[in-house]
C-alpha positions, 0 to 999 in steps of 0.5 A: 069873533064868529063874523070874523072867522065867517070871513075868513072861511069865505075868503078861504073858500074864495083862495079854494074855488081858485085851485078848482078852476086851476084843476078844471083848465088842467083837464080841459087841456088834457081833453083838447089835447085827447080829442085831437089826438082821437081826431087824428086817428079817425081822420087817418085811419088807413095811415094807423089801421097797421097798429093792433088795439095794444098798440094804439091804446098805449099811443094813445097812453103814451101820449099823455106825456107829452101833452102834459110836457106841453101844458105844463110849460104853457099853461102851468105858468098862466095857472100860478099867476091865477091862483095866486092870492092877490085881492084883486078881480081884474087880476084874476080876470085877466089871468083867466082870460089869457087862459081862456085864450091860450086854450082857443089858440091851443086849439088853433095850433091842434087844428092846424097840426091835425089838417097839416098831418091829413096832408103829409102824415107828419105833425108840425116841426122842422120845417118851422125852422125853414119857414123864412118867407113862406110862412104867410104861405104856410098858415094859408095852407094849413087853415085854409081848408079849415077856415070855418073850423078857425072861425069856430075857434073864435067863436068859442073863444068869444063865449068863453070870455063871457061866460068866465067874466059872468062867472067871476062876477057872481062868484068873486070873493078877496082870497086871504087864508093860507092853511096848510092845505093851500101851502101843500097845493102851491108845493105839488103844482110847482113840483109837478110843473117842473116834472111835466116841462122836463118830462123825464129822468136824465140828462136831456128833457123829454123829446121827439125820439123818446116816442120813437124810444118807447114804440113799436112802430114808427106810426105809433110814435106819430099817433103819441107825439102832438103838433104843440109839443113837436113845433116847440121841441125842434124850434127850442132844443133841436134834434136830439135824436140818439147819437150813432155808436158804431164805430167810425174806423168800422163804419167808414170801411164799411160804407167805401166798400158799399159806395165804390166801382171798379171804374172809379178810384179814390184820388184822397181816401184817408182825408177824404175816404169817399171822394172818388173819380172815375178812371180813364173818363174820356169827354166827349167831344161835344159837351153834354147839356143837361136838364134835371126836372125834380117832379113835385109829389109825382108817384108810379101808381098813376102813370101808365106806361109805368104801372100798367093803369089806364088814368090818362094823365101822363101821355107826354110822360109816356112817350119819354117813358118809351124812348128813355131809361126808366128805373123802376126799382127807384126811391126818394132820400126823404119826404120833404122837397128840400132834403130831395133836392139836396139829395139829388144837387150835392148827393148828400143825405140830410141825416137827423141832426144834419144842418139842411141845405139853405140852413148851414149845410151850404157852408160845408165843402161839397161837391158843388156839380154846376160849379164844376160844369160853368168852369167848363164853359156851362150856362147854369140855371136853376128854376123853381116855380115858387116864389125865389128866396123859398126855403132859401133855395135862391141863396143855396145855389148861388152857392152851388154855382148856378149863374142864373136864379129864377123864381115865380116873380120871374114868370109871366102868367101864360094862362088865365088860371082859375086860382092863384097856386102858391107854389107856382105852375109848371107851364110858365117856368117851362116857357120861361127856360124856353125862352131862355135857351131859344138858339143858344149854343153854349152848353147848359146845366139847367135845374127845374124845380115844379109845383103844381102837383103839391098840395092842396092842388089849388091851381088848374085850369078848365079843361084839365078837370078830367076827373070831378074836383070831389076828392084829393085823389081827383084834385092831384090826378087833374093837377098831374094832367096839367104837370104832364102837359106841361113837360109836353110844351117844354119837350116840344120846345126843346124838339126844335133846338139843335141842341136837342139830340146832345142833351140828357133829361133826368125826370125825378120826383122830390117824394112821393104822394102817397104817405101810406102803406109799407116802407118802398111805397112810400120812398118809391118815387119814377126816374127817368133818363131821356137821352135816346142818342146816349142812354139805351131806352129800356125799363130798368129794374136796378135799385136806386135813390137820389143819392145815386144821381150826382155818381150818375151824372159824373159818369154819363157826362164823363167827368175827370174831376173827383166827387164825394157822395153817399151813392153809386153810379147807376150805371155800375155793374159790381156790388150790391145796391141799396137806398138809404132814407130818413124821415125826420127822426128815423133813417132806413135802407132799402134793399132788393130782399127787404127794408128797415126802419132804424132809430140809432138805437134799434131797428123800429120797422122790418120789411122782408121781400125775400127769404134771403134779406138778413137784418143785422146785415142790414142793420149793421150797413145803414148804421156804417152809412149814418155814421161815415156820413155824419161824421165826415160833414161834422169833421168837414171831410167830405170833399176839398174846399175850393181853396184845396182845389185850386192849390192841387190844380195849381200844383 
C-alpha cells in the first residue's frame, strides 16, 4: 500500500512538472515578446524619443496585453495538448517540441516585424492582405538584412530540441493523479486562454485601435502593439477601426462647401453631392498630352533648388524645378504607395476600413480620368518599374482605362547593374516609354510608377556612389543620384518630340522617406508641374495633397466631363485649403495654421503652426471629410456608373 502511494506521488508529481514547464513557455513567451519590444525602442529611439518616461512605460505596460492575446491564441492551444495527462513520452515530446518550435518561429515573425519597422515605422499588417505575387519579395526584404539573425534562430531552435529531448529523457515519469490541484489548473488555464484570446469586455475582441484608444500619442500605440498580433488582427478580423458618428446630412454639406469653386457646378448633387464640373471649359485646340511620374519615396529635404541644401543628387530635377510650378506646401494621403497612387489616379482617400484599389475598391464607380482621355482619342500607359501584376496594380488600371500595362518583365536591362533591385530601376522604364512614344502623334496620358528609391536600396551602379555606401541616408542619397539621372534620359528624350512643348509633367512622390518628426514632415512629399508653355514657372506656397491632383488635371486639361473627388483644384483662388491624411488606423488634416491626428473617437495628436489654428474647427472638418466620403463609397454614390453615363449621354 506505501509503494503504491509512492507511486502515485511520483506520477503526480510527473502530472506537475508538466504545469511547471506549461508556466515556463508562458514566461518565456512573454519575455521574447518584452524583449522585441525594448529592441524596438532602442533601435528607433529618434521615432519614440517624443514619449516621456510615463508615456513609454505604460506602452510598454500596455503591451503586455496584446502579447498575452497573441499567446493565448498560439501557444495556449499547444500547452493544453502538453499537459494533458496522457502515458506517453512521444506525446509529450512532440507537443514540447512543436513549442519549442513555435517559440523560434515566434522569434522570426518579432524579427522580422522588428527590421520591417526599422524601415517604414509601422509593424507588419495590412499590407499582408495585398501580398499576391510579391510575397517571395517581401520575406526577402525583411530578412534579408538579417540573414545571420534568422540563422541564430535556427541555431537556438536546434539546441532547443536537444536540450528539451535530454530533458525529458532523464525526467519523464506516466502522469496519473488528478487532485484537486490539477483539476483547478486545468480550470484557470482554459479560463485564461479564452480571456487572453478575446482580450477585453465587449462585443468585439481586443484589437489594433484598442492601442490607439487607450494612448496618448499615436507613436505609443506603436510602441504597445507587436508584429504577431497586428499580422494576425487584420488578416483575421479586419479593421475594426471606430465607426464615425457625425452626422452625414451635416458632414456632406459640410465636406461640398470645403471641396467646391466658384468655377465649378454640381451637374447631381443630391445623388451624387461631390461630383462636379468645371464651367464654361473650352478645350484646347490641340489636346494636351500628359505624363504623371509618382516618384518612390522622394522628399524636399534633399533636393537643392527646393531646400536650399547642397546634396548634389538632383541636378536634372532642379533644372525642371526652375522652369516648372513647384508647390512647396504639398503633402501625400498616406504612407504606403498604393493608397498614394489611388490618391493620386481616382482622387479617392483609402480611409480605414475602405476596401484599397486592386482589393475591391476597383469595383466602385469612379472616375476613371484614362477612360475618359482614350474616349477622346488618347494613347494610355501605365508603367511600373516592378514586377506587372504587383499589388494587383496591372488589373486595377486595366479598370482604370489604361490600354497599354507595362512592367519590369517589360524592360530590357539598359545597364549592368551591380545588384538585382526587386523593385526595378528607373532608367529602363524611361527608356522603355522612350521608345514607345518615339514620333507618335496622337495624344497621350501616360502613369509612371518608379523604384529605385525604395528600400533597401539594393540596386545602383558604379559611379552613382557619390556618397560611401555606410549608411541608409548614403544608400538613398546614391539611389536618388540614379532616380535624378534617369528623369534626365527621359526629359532629354522628350526634348527631341514635337510633342514636347504640349505636354504637362506632374512630378509627385508616393511618400515620404523620413517616417520621423512632427506631423507635415512626415506627409510633405515635392510637386511639380512642368509644362513652361501652360503653367507659370514659380515656387508656389498653396496647400496641397494628392487628392487635389485629378481636380487639377480636369481643370489644366479643360475637361467638360463631370468628376467626383475628395480635393480642390490647385489652381482655385476661393476657400480655404486643406490635406487630409490617413495612416493605417488613424486620419488626419493639414492645415496652413496647424494639424491633427484623429481616431474617430478623439483627437490623438495636435500640431499648432499658428496662433489662430482652432481644433474643434479642425476636428469637426476632418470628421465631415471621413465621413461623406465613407459613406458615399459604401452607398455607391461617388460617381455614375459607365451604364448612367452612357444613358445621360445618349439622352
Amino acid at each position: 500500500m506505501r509503494y503504491r502511494h509512492i507511486k502515485l506521488a511520483r506520477r503526480g508529481a510527473a502530472l506537475q512538472l508538466r504545469f511547471k514547464a506549461a508556466l515556463f513557455f508562458v514566461f518565456a513567451f512573454f519575455a521574447l515578446f518584452s524583449f522585441e519590444r525594448f529592441l524596438l525602442f532602442c533601435f528607433n529611439y529618434s521615432f519614440f524619443e517624443k514619449l516621456s518616461f510615463w508615456q513609454t512605460f505604460t506602452a510598454f505596460l500596455s503591451g503586455l496585453r496584446f502579447d498575452f492575446s497573441a499567446i493565448a491564441l498560439f501557444v495556449f492551444p499547444l500547452i493544453f495538448m502538453m499537459i494533458l495527462p496522457v502515458k506517453s513520452r512521444k506525446w509529450l515530446k512532440m507537443w514540447t517540441f512543436a513549442l519549442c518550435a513555435e517559440f523560434v518561429l515566434s522569434g522570426a515573425l518579432l524579427t522580422a516585424d522588428l527590421i520591417y519597422f526599422g524601415y517604414v515605422k509601422r509593424h507588419m499588417g495590412e499590407e499582408l492582405l495585398s501580398l499576391g505575387n510579391d510575397f517571395s519579395f517581401i520575406v526577402g526584404y525583411a530578412f534579408g538584412p538579417g540573414l545571420w539573425i534568422l540563422l541564430l534562430l535556427i541555431f537556438a531552435f536546434a539546441f532547443f530540441i536537444w536540450l528539451v529531448n535530454t530533458i525529458i529523457n532523464i525526467y519523464y515519469d506516466k502522469p496519473e493523479f488528478m487532485g484537486r490541484k490539477e483539476i483547478m489548473f486545468y480550470f484557470i488555464f482554459i479560463l485564461l486562454a479564452a480571456f487572453g484570446i478575446y482580450g477585453k469586455a465587449g462585443k468585439t475582441p481586443l484589437n489594433i485601435p484598442d492601442a490607439y484608444k487607450n494612448a496618448d500619442t499615436s507613436m505609443a500605440a506603436d510602441l504597445a502593439l507587436n508584429g504577431i498580433f497586428t499580422s494576425y488582427s487584420v488578416i483575421s478580423q479586419g479593421n475594426y477601426m471606430s465607426e464615425n458618428e457625425r452626422d452625414i446630412n451635416l458632414a456632406t454639406e459640410e465636406t461640398v462647401k470645403m471641396l467646391s469653386s466658384e468655377r465649378e457646378e454640381s451637374p447631381m448633387p443630391y445623388q451624387y453631392p461631390l461630383m462636379r464640373k468645371f464651367k464654361n471649359a473650352k478645350p484646347y485646340k490641340k489636346p494636351l498630352n500628359v505624363v504623371i511620374v509618382a516618384l518612390e519615396s522622394w522628399v524636399p529635404n534633399y533636393i537643392d533648388s527646393v531646400n536650399g541644401t547642397a546634396y548634389g543628387v538632383t541636378p536634372n530635377f532642379d533644372k525642371l524645378v526652375k522652369y516648372g510650378s513647384y508647390f512647396n506646401n504639398f503633402y501625400a494621403f498616406e504612407l504606403r504607395s498604393l493608397q498614394g497612387i489611388t490618391a493620386v489616379l481616382t482622387g479617392i482617400p483609402a480611409l480605414p476600413k475602405m476596401r484599397k484599389l486592386g482589393y475591391g475598391l476597383q469595383n466602385t464607380s469612379m472616375t476613371k480620368l484614362p477612360q475618359i482621355l482614350k474616349n477622346k482619342g488618347y494613347r494610355t500607359i501605365f508603367a511600373q518599374t516592378s514586377q506587372r501584376s504587383s499589388f494587383n496594380l496591372d488589373k486595377s488600371a486595366e479598370l482604370l482605362g489604361f490600354e497599354e500595362i507595362y512592367g519590369m518583365e517589360d524592360m530590357p536591362k539598359q545597364f549592368n547593374y551591380a545588384k538585382a533591385e526587386g523593385y526595378g530601376y528607373d532608367y529602363d522604364m524611361y527608356h522603355l516609354l522612350a521608345e514607345k512614344l518615339r514620333g507618335r502623334e496622337e495624344p497621350f496620358f501616360i502613369f509612371a510608377f518608379t523604384g529605385i528609391t525604395h528600400t533597401p536600396y539594393l540596386g545602383y551602379l558604379e559611379g552613382f556612389d557619390k556618397y560611401p555606401n555606410t549608411t541608409e541616408e548614403n544608400k538613398y542619397l546614391n539611389s536618388l543620384l540614379f532616380a535624378d539621372y534617369s528623369i534626365g534620359y527621359f526629359i532629354e528624350e522628350a526634348r527631341k518630340e514635337p510633342w514636347f512643348y504640349d505636354t504637362v509633367f506632374i512630378f509627385v512622390a508616393d511618400h515620404t522617406f523620413n517616417r520621423n518628426g512632427n506631423i507635415k514632415e512626415k506627409y510633405h512629399i515635392p510637386f511639380l508641374i512642368y509644362a513652361p508653355k501652360y503653367v507659370k514657372a514659380q515656387k508656389n506656397d498653396t496647400l496641397g495633397s494628392q487628392l487635389d491632383i485629378l481636380p487639377t488635371l480636369f481643370d489644366l486639361l479643360r475637361l467638360q466631363e463631370p468628376y467626383s473627388a475628395a480635393g480642390k483644384t490647385l489652381f482655385a483662388e476661393d476657400g480655404e485649403r486643406r490635406a487630409l491624411f490617413a495612416d493605417g488606423y488613424t486620419i488626419g488634416l493639414i492645415k496652413n495654421d496647424g494639424a491633427i491626428r484623429h481616431t474617430r473617437e478623439k483627437t490623438l495628436e495636435e500640431e499648432k503652426y499658428e496662433g489662430t489654428f482652432d481644433t474643434t474647427k479642425a476636428e469637426e472638418e476632418l470628421l465631415s471629410l471621413d465621413k461623406t466620403v465613407f459613406t458615399l463609397i459604401k452607398e455607391d454614390r461617388w460617381y455614375p456608373s459607365e451604364e448612367e453615363n452612357a444613358a445621360k449621354n445618349s439622352d
